[in-house]
N, C-alpha and C positions, 0 to 999 in steps of 0.2 A: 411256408416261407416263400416269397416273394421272389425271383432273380429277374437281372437284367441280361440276356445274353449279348444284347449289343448297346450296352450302356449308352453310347456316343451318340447313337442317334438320338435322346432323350433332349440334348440341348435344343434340338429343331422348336419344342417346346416353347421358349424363349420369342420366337416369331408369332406366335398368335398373337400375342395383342398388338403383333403391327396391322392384323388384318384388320381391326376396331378401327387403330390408328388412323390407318390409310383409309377406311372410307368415309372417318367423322371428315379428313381435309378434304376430299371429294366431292364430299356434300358443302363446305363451306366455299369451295373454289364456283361450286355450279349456283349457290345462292346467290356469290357476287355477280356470276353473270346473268344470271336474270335481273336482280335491278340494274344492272348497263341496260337491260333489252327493255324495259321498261314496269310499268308498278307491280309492285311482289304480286298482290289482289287479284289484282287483274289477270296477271299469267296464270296463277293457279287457277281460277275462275275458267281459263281455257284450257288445262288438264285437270277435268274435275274426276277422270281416274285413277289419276298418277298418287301411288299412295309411299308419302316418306317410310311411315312405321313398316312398311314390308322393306323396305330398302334396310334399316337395320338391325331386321329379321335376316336376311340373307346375310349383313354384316358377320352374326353371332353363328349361323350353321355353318359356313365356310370358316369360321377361326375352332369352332368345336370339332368339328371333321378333321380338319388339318392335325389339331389335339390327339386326335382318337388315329389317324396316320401315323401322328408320330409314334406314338407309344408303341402301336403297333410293329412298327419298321425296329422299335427295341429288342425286341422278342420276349416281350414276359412270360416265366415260365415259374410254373410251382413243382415244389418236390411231391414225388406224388406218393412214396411211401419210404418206411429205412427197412433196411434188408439185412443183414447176417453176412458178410464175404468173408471167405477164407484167404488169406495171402500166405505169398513164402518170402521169408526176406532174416536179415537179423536187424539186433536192435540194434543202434547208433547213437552214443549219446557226445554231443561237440562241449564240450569245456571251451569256453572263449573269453580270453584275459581280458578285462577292461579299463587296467588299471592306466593312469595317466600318460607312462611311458607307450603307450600303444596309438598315441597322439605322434609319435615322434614320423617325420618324414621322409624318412628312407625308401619308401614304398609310396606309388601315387593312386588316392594326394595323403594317404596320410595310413600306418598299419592295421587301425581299426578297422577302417573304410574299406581297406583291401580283402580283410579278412572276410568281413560280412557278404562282401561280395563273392568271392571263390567259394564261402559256404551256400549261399544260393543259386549257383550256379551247379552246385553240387544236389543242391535239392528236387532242380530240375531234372536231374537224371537217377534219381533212382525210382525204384520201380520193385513197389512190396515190402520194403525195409522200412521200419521205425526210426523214426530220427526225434532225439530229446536238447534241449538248449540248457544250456546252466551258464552263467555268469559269475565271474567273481575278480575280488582285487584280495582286499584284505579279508575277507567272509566270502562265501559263495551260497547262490542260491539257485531253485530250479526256473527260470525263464520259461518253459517249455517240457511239461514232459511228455513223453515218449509217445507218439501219435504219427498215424500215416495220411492226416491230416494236412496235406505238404505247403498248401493256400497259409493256414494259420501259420506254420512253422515262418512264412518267409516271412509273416507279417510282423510276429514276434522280434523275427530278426533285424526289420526294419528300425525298432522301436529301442533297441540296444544302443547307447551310447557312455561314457567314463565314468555318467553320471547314476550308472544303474545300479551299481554297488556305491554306499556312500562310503565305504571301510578303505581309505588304500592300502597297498601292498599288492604281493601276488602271492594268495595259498594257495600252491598248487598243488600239495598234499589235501587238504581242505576240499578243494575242487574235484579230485579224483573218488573221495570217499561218499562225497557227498553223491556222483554220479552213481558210484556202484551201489548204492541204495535205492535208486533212482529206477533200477529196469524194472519191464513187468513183466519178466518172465525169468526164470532162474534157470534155465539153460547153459549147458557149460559150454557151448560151441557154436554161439551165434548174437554173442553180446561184445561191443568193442566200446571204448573213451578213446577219444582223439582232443588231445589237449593243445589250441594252442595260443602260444603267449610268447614275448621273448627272455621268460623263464630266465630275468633278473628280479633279484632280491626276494627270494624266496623266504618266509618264514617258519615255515614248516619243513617235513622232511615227507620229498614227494617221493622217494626212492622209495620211503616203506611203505608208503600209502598204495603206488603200484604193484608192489610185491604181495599186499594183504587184495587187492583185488585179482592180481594172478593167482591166486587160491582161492577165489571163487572161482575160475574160469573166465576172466573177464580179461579180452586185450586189452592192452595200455600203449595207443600212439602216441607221439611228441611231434610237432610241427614249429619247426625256431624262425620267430619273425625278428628281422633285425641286421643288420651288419656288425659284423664284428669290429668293427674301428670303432664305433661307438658315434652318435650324434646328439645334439640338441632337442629338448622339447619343446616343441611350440603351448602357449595354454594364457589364452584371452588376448592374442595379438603380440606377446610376449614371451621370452624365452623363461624355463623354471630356472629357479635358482635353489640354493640352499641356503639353511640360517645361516651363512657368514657371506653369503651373496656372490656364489660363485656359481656361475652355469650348469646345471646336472644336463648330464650326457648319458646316455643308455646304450647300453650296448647288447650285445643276444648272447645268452652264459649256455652254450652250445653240453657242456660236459653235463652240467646238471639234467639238461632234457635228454641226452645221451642214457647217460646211467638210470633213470624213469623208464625210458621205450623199456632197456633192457631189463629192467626187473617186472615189466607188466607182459613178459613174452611178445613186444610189439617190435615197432621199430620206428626210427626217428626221421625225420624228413625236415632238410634247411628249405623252406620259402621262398622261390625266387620271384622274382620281377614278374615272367611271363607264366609258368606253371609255379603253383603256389605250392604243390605236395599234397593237396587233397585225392586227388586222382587214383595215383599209384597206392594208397592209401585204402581206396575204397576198391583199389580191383585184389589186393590182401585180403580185404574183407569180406568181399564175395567169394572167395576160395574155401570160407568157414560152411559149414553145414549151415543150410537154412532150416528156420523155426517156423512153424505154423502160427498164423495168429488169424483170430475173431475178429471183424470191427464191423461197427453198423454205421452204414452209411448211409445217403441217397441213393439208391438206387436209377432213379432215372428222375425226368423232371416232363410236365404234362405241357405241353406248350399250347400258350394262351393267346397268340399273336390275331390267330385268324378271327376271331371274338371285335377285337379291337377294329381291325380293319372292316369287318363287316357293318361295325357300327358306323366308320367311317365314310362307306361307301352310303349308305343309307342317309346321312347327313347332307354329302354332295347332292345327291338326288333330287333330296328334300329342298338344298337349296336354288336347284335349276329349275322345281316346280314352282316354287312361290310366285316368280314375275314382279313386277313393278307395277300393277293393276289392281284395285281397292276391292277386296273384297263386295261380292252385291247383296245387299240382305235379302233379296226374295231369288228365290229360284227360275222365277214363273211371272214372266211380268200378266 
């Protein structure tokens, strides 16, 4: 597989065919002033070495050089083989509510957006821990399973919005059970859920669903996004309503994700503004016995840059050698 390590340089790409550009007007600027100087015929007649077609020979080595620079200056690099790593970490699997209430704007600009955000930021810092995504409203599903792949995780994460479960509600019994089938390792001291949502209108019973995964060994956190005064949800420039048309307002049902932490042996974290509760969450986590795990990965990658440039330089050369003087068919007069 192919990589860019410096992606950014690749637009420079973009500018070669100004080099074409600029010398087809070159060429046209210096035609008009030869008929000012007098008959086209005639002047060529007085440079009977001057050879155009080398001139747009050097046009095409200096925009291909440039080409082969730029790629170059990208850093292409190939994976050069996968390899077997051992890591120590535990699994992590985030349940993350999507249901429309998670639009509401309590949290800036909006609780979903916040969420996905403290969750990758959280991604950034771990180091040998698996982490799994699942989604859910009214149904839940796996987003993301369990992988120290941390690139793909945040991509996944990116790609998460209300619209990923089309079921609404919040199972968040549903969502916990679904996770505890979800690890890949049965370990009993190095697997955790951290659920979060603001764990309104629940239709399940996540109490038992945590309690049936604390008998696998599995922790069960709760993280409540939400103000408890309750607010508005924004949804297509408008506030929701209900069937007799009255504004629904959301508020964070604090006892329910309370009573979950405590039957999954976890514990519950309110979301604030500035620390969301992921943190203190994951330094819990790290206290648990770490699991060994397998994963093949890249191992290293062969970098291919010097290739490119070489060719490039080669190009430059080529075009300071050509000149502007017509090829002679005899060697030898």
């Amino acid at each position: 597989m192919l990589i860019f390590a410096r992606s950014q340089f690749l637009l420079l790409l973009l500018l070669c065919p100004l080099v074409i550009i600029g010398y087809a007007v070159l060429r046209r600027a210096r035609l008009r002033r030869i008929r000012r100087f007098g008959d086209e015929d005639l002047v060529r007649k007085l440079m009977p070495e001057w050879s155009g077609a080398k001139g747009w020979l050097r046009a095409v080595l200096l925009a291909l050089a440039f080409a082969f620079f730029s790629i170059g200056l990208a850093r292409p690099q190939i994976g050069a083989k996968l390899s077997e790593r051992e890591t120590r970490g535990a699994e992590i699997i985030i349940c993350l509510d999507v249901s429309n209430s998670m639009l509401a704007q309590d949290y800036s600009p909006d609780r979903l957006t916040r969420a996905k955000l403290s969750i990758s930021r959280l991604v950034d810092k771990l180091q040998g821990d698996r982490i799994g995504l699942i989604v859910f409203a009214g149904s839940s599903f796996v987003q993301l399973p369990v992988t120290t792949d941390y690139v793909s995780a945040k991509m996944f994460l990116s790609s998460i919005n209300t619209e990923s479960v089309p079921v609404q509600g919040t199972a968040i019994g549903d969502a916990i059970l679904t996770a505890a089938k979800s690890f890949s390792t049965q370990s009993e001291k190095s697997r955790a859920i951290i659920v979060i949502t603001d764990g309104e209108n629940h239709e399940d019973d996540p109490e038992d669903a945590a309690a049936q995964a604390a008998q696998l060994g599995i922790k069960v956190y709760t993280i409540g996004v939400g103000s408890l005064q309750g607010v508005p949800i924004p949804k297509d420039g408008e506030l929701m309503k209900d069937s007799e048309g009255n504004i629904v307002v959301t508020r964070l049902d604090e006892s329910t994700l309370r009573k979950t932490a405590r039957a999954g042996n976890g514990a519950y974290v309110h979301a604030g503004t500035e620390e969301f509760g992921l943190n203190p969450v994951i330094e819990d986590i790290r206290a648990m016995e770490n699991e060994r795990f397998n994963s093949v990965v890249f191992e290293e990658y062969d970098e291919q840059y010097m290739y490119f440039l070489a060719i490039a330089l080669v190009l430059f050369v080529l075009e300071m050698l050509v000149g502007e003087r017509r090829w002679k068919k005899q060697l030898f007069d």
